[in-house]
C-alpha positions as CSV (number, residue, x, y, z in Angstrom):
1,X,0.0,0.0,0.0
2,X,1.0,3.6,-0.9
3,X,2.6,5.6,2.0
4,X,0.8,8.8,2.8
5,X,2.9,11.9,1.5
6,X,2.6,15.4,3.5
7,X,3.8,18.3,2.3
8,X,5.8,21.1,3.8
9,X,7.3,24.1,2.8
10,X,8.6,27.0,4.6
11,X,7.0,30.3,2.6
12,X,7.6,34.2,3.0
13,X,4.6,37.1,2.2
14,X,6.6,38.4,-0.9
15,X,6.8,34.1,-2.2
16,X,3.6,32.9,-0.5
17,X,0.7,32.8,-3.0
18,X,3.6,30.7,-5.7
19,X,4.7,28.7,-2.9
20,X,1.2,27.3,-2.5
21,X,1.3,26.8,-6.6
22,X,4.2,24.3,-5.5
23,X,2.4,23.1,-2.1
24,X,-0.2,22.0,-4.7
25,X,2.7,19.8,-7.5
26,X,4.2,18.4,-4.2
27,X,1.7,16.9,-2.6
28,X,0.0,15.6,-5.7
29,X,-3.3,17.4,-6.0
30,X,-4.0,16.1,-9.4
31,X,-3.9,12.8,-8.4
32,X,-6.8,13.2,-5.1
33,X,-9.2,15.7,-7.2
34,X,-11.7,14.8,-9.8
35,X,-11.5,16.6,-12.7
36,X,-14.6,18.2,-14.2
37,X,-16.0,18.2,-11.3
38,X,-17.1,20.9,-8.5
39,X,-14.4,21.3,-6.2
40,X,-15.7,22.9,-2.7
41,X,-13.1,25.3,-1.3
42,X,-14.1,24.6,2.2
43,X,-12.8,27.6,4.2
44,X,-12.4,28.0,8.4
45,X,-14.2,31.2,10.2
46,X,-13.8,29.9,13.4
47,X,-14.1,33.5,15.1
48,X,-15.5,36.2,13.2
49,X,-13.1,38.4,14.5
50,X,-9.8,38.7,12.9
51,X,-7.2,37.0,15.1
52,X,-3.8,35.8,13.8
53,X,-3.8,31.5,13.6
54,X,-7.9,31.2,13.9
55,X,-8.9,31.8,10.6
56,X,-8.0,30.9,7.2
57,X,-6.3,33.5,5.6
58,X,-6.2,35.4,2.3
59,X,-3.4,34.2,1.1
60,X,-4.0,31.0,1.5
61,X,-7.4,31.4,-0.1
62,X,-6.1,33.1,-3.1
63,X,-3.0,30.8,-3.3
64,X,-4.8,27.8,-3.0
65,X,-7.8,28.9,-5.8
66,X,-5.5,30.1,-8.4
67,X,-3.3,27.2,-7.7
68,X,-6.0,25.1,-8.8
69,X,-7.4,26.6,-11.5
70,X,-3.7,26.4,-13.5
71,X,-4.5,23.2,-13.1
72,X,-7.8,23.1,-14.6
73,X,-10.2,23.0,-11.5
74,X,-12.4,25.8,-13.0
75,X,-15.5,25.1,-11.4
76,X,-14.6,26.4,-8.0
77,X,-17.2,27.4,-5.3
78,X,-16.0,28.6,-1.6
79,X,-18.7,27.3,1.0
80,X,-18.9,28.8,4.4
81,X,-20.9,27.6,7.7
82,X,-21.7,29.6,10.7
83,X,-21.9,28.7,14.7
84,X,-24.2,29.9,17.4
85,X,-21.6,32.2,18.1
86,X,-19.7,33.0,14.8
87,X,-21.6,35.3,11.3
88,X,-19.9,34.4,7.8
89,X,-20.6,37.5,6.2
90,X,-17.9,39.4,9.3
91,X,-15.9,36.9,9.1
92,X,-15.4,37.2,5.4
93,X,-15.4,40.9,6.0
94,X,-12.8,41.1,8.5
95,X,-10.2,38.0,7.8
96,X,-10.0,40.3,4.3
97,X,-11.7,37.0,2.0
98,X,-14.0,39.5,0.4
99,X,-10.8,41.3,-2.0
100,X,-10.1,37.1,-2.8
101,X,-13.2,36.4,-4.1
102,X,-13.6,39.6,-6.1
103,X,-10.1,39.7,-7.8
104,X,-10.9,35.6,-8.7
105,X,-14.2,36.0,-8.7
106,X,-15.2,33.1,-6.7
107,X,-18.8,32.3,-5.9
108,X,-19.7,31.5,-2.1
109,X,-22.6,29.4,-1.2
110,X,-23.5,28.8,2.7
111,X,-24.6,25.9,4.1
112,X,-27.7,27.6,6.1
113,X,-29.1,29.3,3.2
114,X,-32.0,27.0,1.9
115,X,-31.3,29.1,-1.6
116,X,-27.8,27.5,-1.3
117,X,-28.2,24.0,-0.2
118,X,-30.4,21.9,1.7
119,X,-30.3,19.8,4.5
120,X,-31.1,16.2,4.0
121,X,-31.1,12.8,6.0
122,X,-27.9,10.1,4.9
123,X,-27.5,7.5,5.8
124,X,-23.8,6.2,6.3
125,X,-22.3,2.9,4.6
126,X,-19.4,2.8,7.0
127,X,-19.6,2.1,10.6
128,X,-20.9,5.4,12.7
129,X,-18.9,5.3,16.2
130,X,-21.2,7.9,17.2
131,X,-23.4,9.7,15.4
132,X,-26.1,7.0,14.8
133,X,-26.6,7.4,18.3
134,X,-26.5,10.9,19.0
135,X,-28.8,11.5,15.6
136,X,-31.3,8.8,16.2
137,X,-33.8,10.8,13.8
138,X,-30.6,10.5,11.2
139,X,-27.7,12.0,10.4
140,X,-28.7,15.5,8.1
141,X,-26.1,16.9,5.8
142,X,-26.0,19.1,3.1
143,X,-27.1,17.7,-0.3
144,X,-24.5,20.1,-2.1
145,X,-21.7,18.7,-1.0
146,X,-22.6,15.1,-2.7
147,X,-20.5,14.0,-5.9
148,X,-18.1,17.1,-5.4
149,X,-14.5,17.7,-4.8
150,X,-13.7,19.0,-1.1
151,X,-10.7,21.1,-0.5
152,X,-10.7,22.1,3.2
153,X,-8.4,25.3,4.2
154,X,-7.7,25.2,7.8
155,X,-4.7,26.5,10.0
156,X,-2.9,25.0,12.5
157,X,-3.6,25.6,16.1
158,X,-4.4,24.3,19.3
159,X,-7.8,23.5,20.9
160,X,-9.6,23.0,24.4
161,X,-11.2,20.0,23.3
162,X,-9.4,18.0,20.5
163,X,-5.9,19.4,21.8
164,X,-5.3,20.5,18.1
165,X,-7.2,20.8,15.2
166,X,-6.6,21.3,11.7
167,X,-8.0,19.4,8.4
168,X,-10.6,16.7,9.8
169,X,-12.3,19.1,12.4
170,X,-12.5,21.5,9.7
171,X,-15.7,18.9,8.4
172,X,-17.3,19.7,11.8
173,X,-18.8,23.1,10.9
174,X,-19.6,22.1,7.3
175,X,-21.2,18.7,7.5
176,X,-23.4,19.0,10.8
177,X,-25.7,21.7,11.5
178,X,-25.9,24.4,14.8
179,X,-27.0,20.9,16.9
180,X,-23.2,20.1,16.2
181,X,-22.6,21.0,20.0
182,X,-24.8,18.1,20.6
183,X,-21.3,16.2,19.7
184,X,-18.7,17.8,22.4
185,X,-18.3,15.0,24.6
186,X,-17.5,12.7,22.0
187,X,-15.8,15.1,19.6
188,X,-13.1,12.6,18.8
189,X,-15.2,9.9,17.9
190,X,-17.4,12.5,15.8
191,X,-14.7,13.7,13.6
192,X,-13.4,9.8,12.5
193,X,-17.3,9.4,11.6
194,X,-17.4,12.3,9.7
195,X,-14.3,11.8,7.9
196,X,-15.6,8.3,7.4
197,X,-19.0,9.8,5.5
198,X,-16.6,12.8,3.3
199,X,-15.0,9.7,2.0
200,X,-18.2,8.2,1.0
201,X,-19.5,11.6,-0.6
202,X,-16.5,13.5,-2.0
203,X,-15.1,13.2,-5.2
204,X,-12.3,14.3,-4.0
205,X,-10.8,15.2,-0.7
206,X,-7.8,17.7,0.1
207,X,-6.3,19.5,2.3
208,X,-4.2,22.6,2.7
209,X,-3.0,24.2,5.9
210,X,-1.7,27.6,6.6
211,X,0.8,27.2,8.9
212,X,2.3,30.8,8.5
213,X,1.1,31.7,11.9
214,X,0.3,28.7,14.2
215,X,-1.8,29.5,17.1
216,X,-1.1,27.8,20.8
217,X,-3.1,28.0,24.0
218,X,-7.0,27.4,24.4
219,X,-7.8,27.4,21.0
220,X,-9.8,27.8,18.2
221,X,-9.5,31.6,19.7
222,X,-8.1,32.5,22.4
223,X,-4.4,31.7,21.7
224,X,-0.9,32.9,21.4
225,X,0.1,33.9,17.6
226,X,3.5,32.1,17.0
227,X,5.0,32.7,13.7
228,X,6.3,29.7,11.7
229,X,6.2,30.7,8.4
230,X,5.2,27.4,7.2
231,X,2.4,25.8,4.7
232,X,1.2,21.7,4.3
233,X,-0.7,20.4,2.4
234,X,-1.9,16.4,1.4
235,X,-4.6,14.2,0.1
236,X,-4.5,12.2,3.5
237,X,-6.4,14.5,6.1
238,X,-5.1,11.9,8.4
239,X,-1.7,12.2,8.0
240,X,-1.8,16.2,7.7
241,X,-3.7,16.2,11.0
242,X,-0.7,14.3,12.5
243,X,2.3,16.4,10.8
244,X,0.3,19.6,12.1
245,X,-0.2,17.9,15.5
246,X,3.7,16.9,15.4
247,X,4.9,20.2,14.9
248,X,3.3,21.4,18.2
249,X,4.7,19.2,20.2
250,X,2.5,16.1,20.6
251,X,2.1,12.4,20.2
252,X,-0.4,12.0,17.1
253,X,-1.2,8.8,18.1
254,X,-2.1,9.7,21.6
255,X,-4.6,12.1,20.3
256,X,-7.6,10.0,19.9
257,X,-8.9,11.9,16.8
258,X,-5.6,10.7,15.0
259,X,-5.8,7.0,16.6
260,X,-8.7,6.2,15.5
261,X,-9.2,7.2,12.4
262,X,-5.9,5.5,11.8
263,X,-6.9,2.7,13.4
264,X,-10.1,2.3,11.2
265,X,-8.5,2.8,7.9
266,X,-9.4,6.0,7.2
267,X,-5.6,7.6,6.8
268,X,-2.4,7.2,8.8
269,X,-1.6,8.8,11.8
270,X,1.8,7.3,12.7
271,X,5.0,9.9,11.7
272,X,6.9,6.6,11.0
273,X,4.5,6.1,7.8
274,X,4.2,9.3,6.8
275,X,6.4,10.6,3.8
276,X,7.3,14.4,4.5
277,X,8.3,16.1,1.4
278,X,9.3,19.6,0.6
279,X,13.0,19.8,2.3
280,X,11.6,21.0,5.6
281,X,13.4,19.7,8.7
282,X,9.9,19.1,11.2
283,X,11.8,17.7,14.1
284,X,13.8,21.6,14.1
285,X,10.2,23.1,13.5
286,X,9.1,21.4,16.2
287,X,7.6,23.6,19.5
288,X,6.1,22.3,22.2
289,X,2.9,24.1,22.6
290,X,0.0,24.1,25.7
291,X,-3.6,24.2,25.3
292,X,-4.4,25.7,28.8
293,X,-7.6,27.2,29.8
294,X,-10.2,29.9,29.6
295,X,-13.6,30.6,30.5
296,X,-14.8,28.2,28.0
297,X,-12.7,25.4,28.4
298,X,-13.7,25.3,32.4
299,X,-17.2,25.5,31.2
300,X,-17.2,22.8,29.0
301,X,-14.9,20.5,31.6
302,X,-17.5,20.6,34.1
303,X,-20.7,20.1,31.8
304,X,-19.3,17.9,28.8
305,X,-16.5,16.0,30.2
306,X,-16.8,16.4,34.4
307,X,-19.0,15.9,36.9
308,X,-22.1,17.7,35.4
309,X,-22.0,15.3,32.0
310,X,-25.6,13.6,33.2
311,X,-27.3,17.2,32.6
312,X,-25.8,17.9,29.4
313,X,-29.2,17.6,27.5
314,X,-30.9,19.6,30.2
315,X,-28.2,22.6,29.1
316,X,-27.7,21.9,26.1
317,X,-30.7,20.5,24.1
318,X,-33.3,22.7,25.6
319,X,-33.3,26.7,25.7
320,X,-30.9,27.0,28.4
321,X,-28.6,26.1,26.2
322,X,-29.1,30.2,24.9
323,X,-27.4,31.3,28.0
324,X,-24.1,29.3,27.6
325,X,-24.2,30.6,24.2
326,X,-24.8,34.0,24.9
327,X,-22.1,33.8,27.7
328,X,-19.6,32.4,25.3
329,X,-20.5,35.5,22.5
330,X,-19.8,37.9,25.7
331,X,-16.7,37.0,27.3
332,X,-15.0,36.3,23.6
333,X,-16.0,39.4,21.5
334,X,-16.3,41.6,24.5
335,X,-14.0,40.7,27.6
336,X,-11.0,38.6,26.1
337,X,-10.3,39.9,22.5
338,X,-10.4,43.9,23.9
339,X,-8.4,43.3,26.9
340,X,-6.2,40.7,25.4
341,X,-6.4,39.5,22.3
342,X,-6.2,43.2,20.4
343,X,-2.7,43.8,21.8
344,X,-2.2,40.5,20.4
345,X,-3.2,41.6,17.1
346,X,-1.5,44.8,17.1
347,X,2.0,43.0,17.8
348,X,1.1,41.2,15.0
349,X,0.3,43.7,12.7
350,X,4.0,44.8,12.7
351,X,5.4,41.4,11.5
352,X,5.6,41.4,7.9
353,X,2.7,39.0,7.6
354,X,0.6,41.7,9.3
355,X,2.0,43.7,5.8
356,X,0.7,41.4,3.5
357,X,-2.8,41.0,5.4
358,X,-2.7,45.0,5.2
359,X,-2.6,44.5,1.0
360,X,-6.2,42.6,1.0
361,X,-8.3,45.8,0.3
């Protein structure tokens, strides 16, 4: 059997958007997409708010688009999803995708916009670990993304509840609907199933990091911006997942997300099977980073994982659940990202990525 092949490069903003061109050749795009067929650009908003590491960025939008379309992937359609806590149309606005789609002129579809695409009941061929059980009623996805090429465009970062996340939790927002939280305290199992049912769907799957900026602490937003000045990219979300996970410091295979869906086929997690191509030394990248805490990840300690997991559905599948979102909207976008996270930004803004990100008008 083929070895999985991850690639790696190390980029700078005045080479970026042709260095993803060769993040494309290297890790053998051609070969995982379906030609003549849609190929869903699959972007990542998790926090409307601009913060360096959350989000995917413009270059890496625009890189990866016109990458594909030298190679003939015409038919190119970005599709966005929102949270209970997160708007697409601010995210677009202030991560700076709206100059991207304009200059390439790519279309945008969301998946909660009945005009766009609809929700519909599937029912999985593979073996659900979970979501059979948590979606008795059946498992709803949108009817859009059957038969088409997937391209997912995630970072690399750190996370309270999957310890990092990058190309297979980057399914989570498009595939399952707001209930989604329903899935928290079986996360890890919920993301093999769901990479389980893309494989069943897709035409294609790929996936294409942006590692220019990692992010480390208690991710998806609150983190530290650390500057690595590095891209992946491969065919094997699997694989990509564990690389990314590497290069902050961890054992993939101790990260359940990455052991199981190794461990049912569905890519390889293991470093010592993984090809890593591109010239990049990852054992010098390497950083050993810390999820921590915040308000968030306390919350969701005691009520999905502690002592208060028996009255999950009492917060979380009736209107209560409204407060913990409401809370969560609060303390992010108006306690931690003025008082901390804007200084963060600012710092930022003086690195020469913070120059490119300036250019997206």
């Amino acid at each position: 059997m083929a070895r999985s092949k991850v690639a790696v490069i190390k980029t700078t903003p005045e080479t970026v958007i042709s260095d993803y061109d060769r993040l494309l050749y290297l890790a053998g795009v051609t070969s995982a997409l379906a030609k003549g067929k849609t190929t869903i650009l699959k972007d990542n908003i998790s926090w409307h708010l601009f913060f360096p590491g959350a989000n995917t960025t413009p270059w890496q939008l625009e890189g990866v688009a016109a990458g594909l379309r030298t190679r003939g992937y015409e038919d190119l359609v970005v599709v966005e999803n929102e949270t209970v806590v997160t708007r697409a149309a601010k995210g677009e606005e202030e991560n700076r995708f709206l100059p991207v789609f304009r200059k390439l002129g790519l279309p945008v579809k969301y998946n909660f916009r009945d005009s766009d695409m609809r929700w519909e009941t599937y029912r999985p061929k593979a073996r659900m670990r979970v979501l059979d059980g948590i979606f008795p009623e059946g498992i709803r996805i949108p009817d859009y993304f059957h038969g088409r090429n997937v391209v997912h465009l995630p970072t690399v970062k750190t996370h309270i509840y999957t310890t990092t996340t990058c190309s297979m939790k980057n399914a989570f927002g498009g595939l399952l609907s707001t209930r989604r939280h329903y899935t928290h305290s079986v996360i890890h199992e919920t993301l093999v199933d769901l990479l389980a049912i893309q494989k069943e769907i897709h035409s294609g799957i790929f996936a294409v990091a942006d590692g220019t900026t990692f992010g480390s602490g208690p991710g998806p937003r609150t983190m530290i911006p650390v500057r690595k000045d590095l891209i992946l990219a491969s065919a094997d979300c699997v694989a990509l997942d564990a690389v990314a996970s590497w290069l902050c410091g961890f054992d993939p295979m101790k990260l359940d997300y990455i052991r199981l869906a190794h461990e049912d086929g569905l890519g390889t997690g293991r470093m010592e099977e993984i090809d890593v191509v591109g010239g990049v030394d990852i054992e010098r990248e390497r950083e050993r980073f810390e999820v921590g805490d915040n308000l968030a990840s306390h919350a969701g300690d005691l009520i999905w994982f502690g002592p208060l997991k028996r009255l999950q559905h009492l917060f979380f599948h009736t209107p209560l659940v409204n407060a913990f979102i409401v809370g969560s909207f609060v303390y992010h976008d108006y306690v931690w990202y003025p008082t901390i996270g804007r200084s963060r930004v600012r710092e930022w803004m003086s690195t020469p990525w913070g120059d490119l990100f300036r250019k997206y008008v």
